[in-house]
C-alpha positions as CSV (number, residue, x, y, z in Angstrom):
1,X,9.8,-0.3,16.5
2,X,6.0,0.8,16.6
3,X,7.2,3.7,14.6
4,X,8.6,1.8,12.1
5,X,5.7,-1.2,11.6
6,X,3.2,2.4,11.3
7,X,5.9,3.9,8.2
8,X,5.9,0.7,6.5
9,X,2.0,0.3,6.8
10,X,1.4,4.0,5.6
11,X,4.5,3.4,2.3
12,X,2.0,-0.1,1.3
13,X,-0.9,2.1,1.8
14,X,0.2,4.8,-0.5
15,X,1.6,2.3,-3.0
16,X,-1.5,0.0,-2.9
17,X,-3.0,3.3,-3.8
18,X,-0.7,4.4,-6.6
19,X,-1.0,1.4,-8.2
20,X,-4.8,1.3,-8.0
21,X,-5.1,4.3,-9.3
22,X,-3.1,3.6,-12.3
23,X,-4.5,0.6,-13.0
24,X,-7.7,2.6,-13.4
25,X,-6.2,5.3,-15.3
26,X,-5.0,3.0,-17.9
27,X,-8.6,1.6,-18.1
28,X,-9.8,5.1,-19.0
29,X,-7.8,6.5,-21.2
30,X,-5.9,5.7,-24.4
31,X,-1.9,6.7,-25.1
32,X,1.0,6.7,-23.1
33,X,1.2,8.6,-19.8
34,X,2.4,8.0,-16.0
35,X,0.4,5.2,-15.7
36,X,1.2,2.7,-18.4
37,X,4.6,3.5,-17.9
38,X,4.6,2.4,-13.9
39,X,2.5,-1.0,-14.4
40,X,5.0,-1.7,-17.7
41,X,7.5,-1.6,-15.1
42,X,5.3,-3.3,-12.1
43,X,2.9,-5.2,-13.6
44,X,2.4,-6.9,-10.5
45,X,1.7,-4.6,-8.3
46,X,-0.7,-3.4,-10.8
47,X,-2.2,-6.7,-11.2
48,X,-2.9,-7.2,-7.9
49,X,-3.2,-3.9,-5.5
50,X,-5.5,-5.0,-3.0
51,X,-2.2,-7.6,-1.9
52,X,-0.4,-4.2,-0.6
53,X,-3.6,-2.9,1.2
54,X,-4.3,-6.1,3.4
55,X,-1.0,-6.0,4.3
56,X,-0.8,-2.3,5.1
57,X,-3.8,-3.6,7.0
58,X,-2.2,-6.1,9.0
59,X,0.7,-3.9,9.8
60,X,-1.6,-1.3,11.2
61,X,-3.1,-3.8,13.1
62,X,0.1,-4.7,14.6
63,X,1.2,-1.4,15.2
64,X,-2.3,-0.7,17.3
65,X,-1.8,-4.2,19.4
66,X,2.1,-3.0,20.1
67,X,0.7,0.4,21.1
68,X,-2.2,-1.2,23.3
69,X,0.3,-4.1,24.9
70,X,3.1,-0.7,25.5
71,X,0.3,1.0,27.3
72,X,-0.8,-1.9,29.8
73,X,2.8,-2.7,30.5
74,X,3.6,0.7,31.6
C-alpha cells in the first residue's frame, strides 16, 4: 500500500510538471507544437498545475508517516 500512495505521488508529480512546463512553453513561443496541443486537450490541468503538486505533496507525506508508523510497529 506505501508502494502504491509513493507511485501515485511521483505520476502527479510528473504531471504537475508536464503541464507546467507546457503552460510555459506556450507562453514563449508562437505556432502549434506539443504543448498547445496537450493544454487544448487539458486545459485544466494546465490552468492550474500547482493543484497536482500539493497533492503529490500530501501523498508523499502520507507515504513517509505510513513508512515511519510501519517502522515503530515493527
Amino acid at each position: 500500500m506505501a508502494n502504491f500512495i509513493l507511485l501515485i505521488a511521483i505520476v502527479l508529480a510528473g504531471a504537475s510538471y508536464t503541464s507546467f512546463t507546457a503552460r510555459s512553453t506556450i507562453d514563449a513561443s508562437n505556432g502549434d507544437n506539443w504543448a498547445t496541443s496537450f493544454c487544448s486537450s487539458t486545459h485544466q490541468l494546465c490552468q492550474y498545475p500547482y493543484q497536482m503538486a500539493y497533492a503529490a505533496a500530501g501523498l508523499a507525506a502520507l507515504w513517509l508517516l505510513v513508512k515511519f508508523l510501519s517502522a515503530i510497529r515493527d
